[in-house]
Structure formats: C-alpha cells, structure tokens
C-alpha positions in Angstrom: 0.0 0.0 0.0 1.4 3.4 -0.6 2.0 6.5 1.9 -1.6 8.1 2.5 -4.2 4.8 2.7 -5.3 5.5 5.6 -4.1 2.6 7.4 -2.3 4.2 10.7 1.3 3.2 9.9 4.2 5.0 9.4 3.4 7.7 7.1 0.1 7.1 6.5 -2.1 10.7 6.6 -4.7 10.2 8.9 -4.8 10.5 12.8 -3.4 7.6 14.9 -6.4 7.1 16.3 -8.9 7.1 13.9 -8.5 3.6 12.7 -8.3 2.5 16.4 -4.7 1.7 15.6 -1.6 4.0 16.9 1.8 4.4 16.1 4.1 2.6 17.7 6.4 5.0 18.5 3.3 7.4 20.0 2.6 4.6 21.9 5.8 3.9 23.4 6.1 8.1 23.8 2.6 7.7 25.9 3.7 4.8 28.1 7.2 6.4 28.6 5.1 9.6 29.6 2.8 7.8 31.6 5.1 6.0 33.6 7.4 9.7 34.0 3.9 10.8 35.5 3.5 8.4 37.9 7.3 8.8 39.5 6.5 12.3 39.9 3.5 11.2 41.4 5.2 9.0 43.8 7.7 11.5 44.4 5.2 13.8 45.8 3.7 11.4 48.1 7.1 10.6 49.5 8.3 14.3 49.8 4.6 14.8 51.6 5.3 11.7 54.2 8.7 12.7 54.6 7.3 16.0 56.0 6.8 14.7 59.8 5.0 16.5 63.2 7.9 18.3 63.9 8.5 19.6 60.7 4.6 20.6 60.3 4.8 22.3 63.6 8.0 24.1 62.8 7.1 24.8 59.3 8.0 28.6 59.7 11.2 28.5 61.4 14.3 26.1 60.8 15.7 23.8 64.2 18.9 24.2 64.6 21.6 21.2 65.7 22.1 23.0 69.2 18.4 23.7 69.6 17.4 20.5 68.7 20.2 19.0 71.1 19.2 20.9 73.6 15.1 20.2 73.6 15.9 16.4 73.2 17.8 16.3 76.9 15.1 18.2 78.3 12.7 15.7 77.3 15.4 13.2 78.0 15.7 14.7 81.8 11.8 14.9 82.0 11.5 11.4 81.1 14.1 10.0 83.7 12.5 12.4 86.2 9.2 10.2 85.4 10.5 7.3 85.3 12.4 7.5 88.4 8.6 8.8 89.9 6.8 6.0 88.6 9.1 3.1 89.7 10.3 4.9 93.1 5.8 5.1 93.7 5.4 1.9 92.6 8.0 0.6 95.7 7.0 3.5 98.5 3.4 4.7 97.7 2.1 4.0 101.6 4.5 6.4 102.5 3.9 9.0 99.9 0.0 8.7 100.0 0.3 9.5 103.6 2.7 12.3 102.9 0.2 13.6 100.4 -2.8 12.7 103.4 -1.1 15.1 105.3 -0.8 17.8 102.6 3.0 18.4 101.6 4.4 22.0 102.1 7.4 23.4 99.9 9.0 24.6 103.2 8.8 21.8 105.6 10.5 18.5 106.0 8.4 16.0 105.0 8.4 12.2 104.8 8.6 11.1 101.6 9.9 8.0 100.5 9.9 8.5 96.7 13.2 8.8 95.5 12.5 11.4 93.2 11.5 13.7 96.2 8.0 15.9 97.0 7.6 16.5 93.1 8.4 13.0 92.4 5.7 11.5 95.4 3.8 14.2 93.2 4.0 12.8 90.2 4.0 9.5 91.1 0.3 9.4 93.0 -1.0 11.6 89.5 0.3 9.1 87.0 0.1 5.6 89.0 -2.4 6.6 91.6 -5.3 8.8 90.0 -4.8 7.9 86.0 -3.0 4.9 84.9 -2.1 2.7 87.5 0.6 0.0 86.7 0.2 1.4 82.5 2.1 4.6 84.0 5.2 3.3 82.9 4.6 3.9 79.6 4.6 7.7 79.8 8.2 7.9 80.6 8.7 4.9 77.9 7.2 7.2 75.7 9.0 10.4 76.8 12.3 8.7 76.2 11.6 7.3 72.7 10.5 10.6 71.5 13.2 12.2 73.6 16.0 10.1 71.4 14.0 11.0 68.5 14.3 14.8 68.3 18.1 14.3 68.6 17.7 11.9 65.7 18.6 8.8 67.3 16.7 6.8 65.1 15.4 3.7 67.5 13.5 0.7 66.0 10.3 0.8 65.0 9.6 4.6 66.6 6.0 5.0 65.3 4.5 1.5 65.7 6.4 1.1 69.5 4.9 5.2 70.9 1.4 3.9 69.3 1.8 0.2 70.9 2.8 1.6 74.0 0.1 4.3 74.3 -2.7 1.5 73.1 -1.7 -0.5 76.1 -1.5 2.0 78.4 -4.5 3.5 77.4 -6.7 0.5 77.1 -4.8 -1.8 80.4 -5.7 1.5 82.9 -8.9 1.5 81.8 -9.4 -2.5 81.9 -8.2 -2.0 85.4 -9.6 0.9 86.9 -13.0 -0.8 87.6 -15.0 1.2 85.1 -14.7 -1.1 82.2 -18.0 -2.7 81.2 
C-alpha cells in the first residue's frame, strides 16, 4: 500500500487514532510519559510523608543542631524524672500517700519515701495513683523514645512502639480501673 491509505502506519495521513490503531512509536512516547507521571506522582507522596510533626509544627522557622540537642535532653531529663517517679511510687506509695494525706508544704521537711522527692511523690500518686495505675510506665517509655528521636537517634520501629505503647497503656488503665463494662 502506498503513503496516504489510511491505514495508521508509518506515514500514513490520517490521525493515529482514527482507525483505532496508533503508532508505535506514539505509543511507546505515551507509556514512557505515563510511567514519567506516575514517578512524579510517587515522588510527591514521599516528599509529603517525609514532611513529619515536627516539621509541620516548625514549618516557619528552621531547628537548629544546638536547639534541637538541647530540647531532646530536656525531654530526656523529664523522662528520667518520670521514670524514676513512677518506679520509686510503685515501691514506696504507703509512705507517699500518707505524705500527700497530710498535705505536703514546699517549706517543711516532710516524709517522703519516693526517691525522686516531694515533686516526684507528686507525680507518682498523679500518674500511678489517679490515672494509669501499673500502665504509668509507659509515659516515661514514651518520653524517652520521643526524647531520642528529636536528637535523631533513630530507635527501632519509633511510630509503631509510641502507638503500641500508648494503646496499652490507654486500654490496660482502663481495663483495670474498675470502670470497664
């Protein structure tokens, strides 16, 4: 057949498409693009799950290496503080409920038995004694991951071990508490 029959090959006159036939090279040019358009799409979602809490939070201003050393041993010191609490309460909590009984005053020598002291008996009855009983432990387990986090320390499994940990804490305090169904 000669150049111009219609037939949708090379150098035939009428549109790919009309015969229900395409080139092949416009169809490997439309898969190639296809497939170009689908990286970028993958590429987006990435970039938008790479963008995490922090960096949502923060989105206006940049964290720098000192900053961000210097909020993760805060949280680091908070969450030894707690964890000391919680522990030290779950050992001496007669002592420190009576303490509390009595009404603790900044200025006065009290008997406390909780080694992290009057803030710590504090802390202690809160966490262990009003809200999450033996589950409290998971505050300061949570505290420390995130605490190693923030001064990218990258520890196993991050996301699903803070959710785990919150689910069971969550869910054992109120199993225990007495005011599950």
């Amino acid at each position: 057949m000669p150049n111009g029959s219609g037939n949708g090959l090379p150098g035939s006159d009428t549109a790919p498409g009309a015969t229900g036939r395409q080139h092949p090279r416009t169809f490997l040019l439309s898969l190639s693009e296809q497939q170009k358009s689908r990286t970028m799409a993958k590429q987006e979602k990435t970039k938008a799950k790479s963008t995490g809490t922090a960096a949502r939070l923060f989105a206006g201003r940049k964290i720098g290496e000192t900053e961000r050393w210097i909020y993760g041993f805060l949280l680091l010191f908070v969450s030894l503080f707690f964890l000391l609490a919680v522990v030290s309460y779950y050992f001496t909590w007669s002592e420190d409920q009576a303490a509390l009984r009595e009404g603790l005053s900044w200025s006065a020598v009290d008997n406390v038995a909780n080694h992290a002291g009057k803030l710590g008996a504090i802390t202690g009855s809160a966490l262990v004694g009003k809200w999450f009983g033996v589950f409290a432990i998971g505050i300061p387990v949570v505290l420390l991951i995130l605490s190693l986090r923030i001064m990218r320390v990258r520890p196993l499994f991050l996301n699903r071990s803070v959710r785990t940990t919150l689910i069971v804490m969550i869910l054992g305090s109120h199993a225990t508490s007495g005011t599950a169904p």
